[in-house]
C-alpha positions in Angstrom: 104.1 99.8 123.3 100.9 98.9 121.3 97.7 98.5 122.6 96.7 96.0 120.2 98.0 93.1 117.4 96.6 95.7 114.7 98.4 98.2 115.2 101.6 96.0 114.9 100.5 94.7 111.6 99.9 97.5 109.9 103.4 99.6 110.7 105.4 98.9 107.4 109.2 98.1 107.4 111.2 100.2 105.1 114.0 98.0 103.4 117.2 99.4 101.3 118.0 96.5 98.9 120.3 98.9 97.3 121.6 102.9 96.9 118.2 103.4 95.2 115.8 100.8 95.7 113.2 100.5 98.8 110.4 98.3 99.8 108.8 99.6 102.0 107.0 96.1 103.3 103.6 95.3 105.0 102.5 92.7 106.9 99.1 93.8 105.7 98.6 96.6 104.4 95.1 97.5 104.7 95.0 97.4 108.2 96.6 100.9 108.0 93.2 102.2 106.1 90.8 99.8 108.1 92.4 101.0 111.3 92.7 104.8 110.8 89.4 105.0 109.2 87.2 103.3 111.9 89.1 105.3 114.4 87.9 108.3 112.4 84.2 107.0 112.3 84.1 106.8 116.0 85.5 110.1 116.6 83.1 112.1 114.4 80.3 109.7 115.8 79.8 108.7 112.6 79.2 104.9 114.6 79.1 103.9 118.2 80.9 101.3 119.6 78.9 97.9 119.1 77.8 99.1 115.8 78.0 96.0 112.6 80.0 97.5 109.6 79.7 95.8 106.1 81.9 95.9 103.4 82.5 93.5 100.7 86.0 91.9 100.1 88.0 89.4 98.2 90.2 88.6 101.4 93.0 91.1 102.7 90.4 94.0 103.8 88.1 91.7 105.1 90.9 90.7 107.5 91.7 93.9 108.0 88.3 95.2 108.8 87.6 92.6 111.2 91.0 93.5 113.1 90.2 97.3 113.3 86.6 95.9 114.8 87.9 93.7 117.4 90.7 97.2 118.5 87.4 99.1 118.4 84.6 97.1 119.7 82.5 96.9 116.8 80.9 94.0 114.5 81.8 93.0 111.3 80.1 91.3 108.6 81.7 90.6 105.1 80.5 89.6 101.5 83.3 87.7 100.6 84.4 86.5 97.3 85.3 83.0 96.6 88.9 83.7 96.6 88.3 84.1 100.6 90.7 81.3 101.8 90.2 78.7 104.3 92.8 79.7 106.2 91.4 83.5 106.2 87.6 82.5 107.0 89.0 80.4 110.2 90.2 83.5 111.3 87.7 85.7 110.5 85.2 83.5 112.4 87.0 82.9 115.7 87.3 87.2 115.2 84.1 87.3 115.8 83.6 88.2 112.1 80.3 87.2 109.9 81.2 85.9 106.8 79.0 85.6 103.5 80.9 83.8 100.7 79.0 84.3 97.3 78.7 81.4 94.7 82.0 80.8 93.0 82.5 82.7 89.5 84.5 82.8 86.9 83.9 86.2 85.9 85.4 88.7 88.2 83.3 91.5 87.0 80.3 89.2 87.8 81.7 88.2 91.0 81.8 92.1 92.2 78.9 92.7 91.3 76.9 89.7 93.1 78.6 91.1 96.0 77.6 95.0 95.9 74.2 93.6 95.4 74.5 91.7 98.3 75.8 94.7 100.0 72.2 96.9 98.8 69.9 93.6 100.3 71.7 93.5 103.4 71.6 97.6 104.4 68.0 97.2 103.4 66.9 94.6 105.9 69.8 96.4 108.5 69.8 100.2 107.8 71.6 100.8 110.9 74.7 99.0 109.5 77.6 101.1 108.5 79.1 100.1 104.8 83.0 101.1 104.8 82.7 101.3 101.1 86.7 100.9 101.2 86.8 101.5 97.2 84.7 105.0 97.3 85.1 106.4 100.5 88.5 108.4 101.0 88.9 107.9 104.8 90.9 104.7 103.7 93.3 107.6 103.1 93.9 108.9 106.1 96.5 106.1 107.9 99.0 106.5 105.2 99.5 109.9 106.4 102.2 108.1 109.4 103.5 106.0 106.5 104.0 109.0 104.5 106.0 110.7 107.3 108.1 107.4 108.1 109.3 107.6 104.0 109.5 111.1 104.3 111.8 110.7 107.4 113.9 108.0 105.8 114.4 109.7 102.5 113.9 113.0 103.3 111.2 113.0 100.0 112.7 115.0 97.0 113.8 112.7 94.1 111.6 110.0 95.5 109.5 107.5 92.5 106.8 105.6 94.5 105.6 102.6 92.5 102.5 100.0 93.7 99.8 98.4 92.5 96.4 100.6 92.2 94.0 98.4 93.7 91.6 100.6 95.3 93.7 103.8 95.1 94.2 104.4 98.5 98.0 103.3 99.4 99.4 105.2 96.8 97.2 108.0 95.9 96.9 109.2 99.6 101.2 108.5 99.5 102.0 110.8 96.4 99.0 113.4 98.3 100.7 113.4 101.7 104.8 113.1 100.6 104.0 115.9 97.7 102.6 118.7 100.0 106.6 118.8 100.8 107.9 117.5 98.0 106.1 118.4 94.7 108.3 116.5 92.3 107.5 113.3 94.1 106.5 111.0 91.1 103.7 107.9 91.0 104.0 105.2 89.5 100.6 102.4 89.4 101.2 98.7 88.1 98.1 97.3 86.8 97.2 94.3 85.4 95.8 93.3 82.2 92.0 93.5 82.1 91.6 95.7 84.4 89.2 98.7 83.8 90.7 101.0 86.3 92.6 102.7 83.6 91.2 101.1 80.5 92.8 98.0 79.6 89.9 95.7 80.1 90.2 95.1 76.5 93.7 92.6 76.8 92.8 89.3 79.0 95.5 87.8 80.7 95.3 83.9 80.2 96.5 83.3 83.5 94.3 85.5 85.9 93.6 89.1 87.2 96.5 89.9 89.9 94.1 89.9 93.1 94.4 93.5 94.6 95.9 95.4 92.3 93.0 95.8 89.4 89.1 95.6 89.1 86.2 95.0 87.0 84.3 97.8 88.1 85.4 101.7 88.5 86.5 102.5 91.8 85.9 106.3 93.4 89.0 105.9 95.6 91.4 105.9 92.4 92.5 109.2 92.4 93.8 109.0 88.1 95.5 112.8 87.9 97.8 111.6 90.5 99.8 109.1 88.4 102.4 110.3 86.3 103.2 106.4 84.8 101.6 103.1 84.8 102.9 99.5 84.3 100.8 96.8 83.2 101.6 93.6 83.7 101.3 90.0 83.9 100.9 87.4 86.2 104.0 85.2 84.3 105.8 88.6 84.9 104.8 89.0 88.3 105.7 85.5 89.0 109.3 86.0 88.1 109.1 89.4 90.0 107.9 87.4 93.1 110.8 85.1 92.5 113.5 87.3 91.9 112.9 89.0 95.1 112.5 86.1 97.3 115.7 84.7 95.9 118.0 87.8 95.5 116.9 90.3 98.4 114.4 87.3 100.7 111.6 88.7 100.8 108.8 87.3 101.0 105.6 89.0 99.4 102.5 88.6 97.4 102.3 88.4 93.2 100.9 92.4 93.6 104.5 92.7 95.3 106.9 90.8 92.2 104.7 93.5 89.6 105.5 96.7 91.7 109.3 95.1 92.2 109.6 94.9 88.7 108.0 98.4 87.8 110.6 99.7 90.5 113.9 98.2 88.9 113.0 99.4 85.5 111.9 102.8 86.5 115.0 103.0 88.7 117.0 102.2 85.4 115.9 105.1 83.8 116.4 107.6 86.0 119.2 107.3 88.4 119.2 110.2 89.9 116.3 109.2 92.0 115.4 106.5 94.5 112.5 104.6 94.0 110.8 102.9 96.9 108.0 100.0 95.8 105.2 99.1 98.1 104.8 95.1 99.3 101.5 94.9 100.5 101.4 91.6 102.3 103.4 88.4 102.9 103.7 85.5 100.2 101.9 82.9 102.5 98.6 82.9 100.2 100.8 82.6 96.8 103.1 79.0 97.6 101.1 77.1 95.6 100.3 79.5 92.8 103.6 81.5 92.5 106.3 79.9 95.0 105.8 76.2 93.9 106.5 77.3 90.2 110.1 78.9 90.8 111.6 76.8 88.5 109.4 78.5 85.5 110.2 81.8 86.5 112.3 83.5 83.9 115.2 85.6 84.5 113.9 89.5 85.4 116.8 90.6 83.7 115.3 89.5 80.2 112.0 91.2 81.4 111.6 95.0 79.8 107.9 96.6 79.2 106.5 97.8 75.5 106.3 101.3 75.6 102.6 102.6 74.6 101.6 106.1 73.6 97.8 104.3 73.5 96.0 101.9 75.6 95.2 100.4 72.3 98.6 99.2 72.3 98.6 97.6 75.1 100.3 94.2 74.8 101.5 91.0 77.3 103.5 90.5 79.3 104.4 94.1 80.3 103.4 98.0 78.9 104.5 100.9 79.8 102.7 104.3 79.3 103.3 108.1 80.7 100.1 109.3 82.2 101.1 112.9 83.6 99.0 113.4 85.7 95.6 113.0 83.8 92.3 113.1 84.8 89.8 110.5 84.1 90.9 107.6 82.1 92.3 110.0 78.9 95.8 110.1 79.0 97.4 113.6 77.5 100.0 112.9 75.3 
């Protein structure tokens, strides 16, 4: 039995929609992270119960944070982006969270770094605040380890493709660390979006928007590079049909981050079937009706979806590249 609602939320569901396709779906997933790594804090007296922690967020790890507070007695206080929903800040507040929502922006880069500035004024008038740092601080690792052994359990690991957006690097860098100390040929996949500078494409906008969650604007310590062995980019008109598909032919229900990573999955599962590829959803469609959902109708069919393969990010092209990354360090890809 669980001792509390977090710990709930964060245990995945792992979903065959077919021989060799898995989802393995979160409620949210960064509970898993927030939860593990405050639990971690304590323990090494790192914090004290009662302590504040600080982190800045565009919504899903400011939820989580605040969960992994209440389970552990702390305070929480959050520089939030604008894309912080209304339905999100109700909850945070009657959490007991503080919420700081900085001045809406169109420029995400801009936007990020408003809010690591307000991050530096904040531990300056509060030094005794603790800052999670969730995109440089690899304790957000250490919950996937259970995930890792629930897919290793299920699939017993060799042969296994695991495919998911980037985002902080977390999920599915600590994933391909934990699965791979028994299974070596366990392969990464990462699904970007365009504009992202995580690995170099910041030079091709997407006219639509930057997939919350899955990219950034800044360089993230978390993103472990030499751990991917391919990367998709793509997007959002992609990820929209993605989203689509899935709801439609398998029902469920996930975010835009999920309809990229579904997408990635089927085509890397078409080119290699003698392994099983298992896709991470990272949360529930709720926050995407209006934006993704509502559009169904101009989804296009996945089937007439395929990536451009790129030897060079200066290739990269909308609505979908593919490169090999094998394992590289930094943002240099070896050929």
């Amino acid at each position: 039995m669980d001792q509390h609602i977090a710990e709930a939320i964060g245990r995945p569901d792992l979903i065959r929609l077919d021989d060799r396709l898995l989802c393995l779906r979160f409620e949210t997933m960064k509970v898993v992270s927030a939860l593990a790594a405050v639990r971690h804090l304590l323990d090494t007296g790192a914090v004290r119960r009662g302590d504040t922690l600080l982190d800045s967020s565009s919504g899903i790890y400011a939820y989580a944070l605040a969960l992994a507070c209440h389970r552990h007695g702390m305070r929480c206080h959050i520089v939030g982006s604008t894309t912080v929903d209304h339905t999100l800040c109700t909850q945070l507040a009657v959490l007991g969270a503080t919420l700081e929502r900085m001045e809406p922006s169109t420029d995400l880069k801009l936007d990020q770094k408003r809010r690591v500035e307000r991050i530096h004024e904040i531990l300056a008038e509060h030094p005794e605040y603790h800052w999670m740092r969730q995109y440089h601080d690899d304790i957000h690792y250490l919950g996937y380890r259970a995930v890792s052994d629930l897919v290793r359990k299920s699939t017993g690991g060799d042969g296994l493709t695991v495919v998911g957006g980037v985002g902080s690097g977390a999920s599915t860098g600590a994933l391909a660390r934990y699965l791979r100390e028994d299974s070596p040929d366990v392969e990464l996949v990462g699904v970007q979006p365009f504009g992202s500078v995580t690995f170099g494409a910041e030079h091709v906008a997407d006219p639509e928007i930057i997939i919350a969650g899955i990219g950034s604007s800044i360089p993230f310590g978390n993103v472990s590079h030499a751990s991917y062995d391919t990367l998709h980019w793509i997007s959002f008109d992609a990820a929209l049909a993605g989203s689509v598909d899935l709801l439609r032919r398998h029902a469920v229900f996930a975010g835009l981050s999920t309809g990229a990573g579904y997408l990635a999955a089927r085509w890397e599962r078409s080119r290699a079937r003698e392994r099983t590829v298992l896709f991470i959803a990272a949360d529930t469609g709720h926050r995407y009706v209006d934006t993704v959902y509502a559009r169904h109708r101009e989804a296009v069919a996945v089937d007439s979806l395929s990536p451009r393969p790129v030897a060079d990010r200066a290739e990269l092209a909308l609505p979908w590249s593919r490169m090999r990354w094998n394992r590289a360090s930094g943002i240099e890809p070896r050929g």
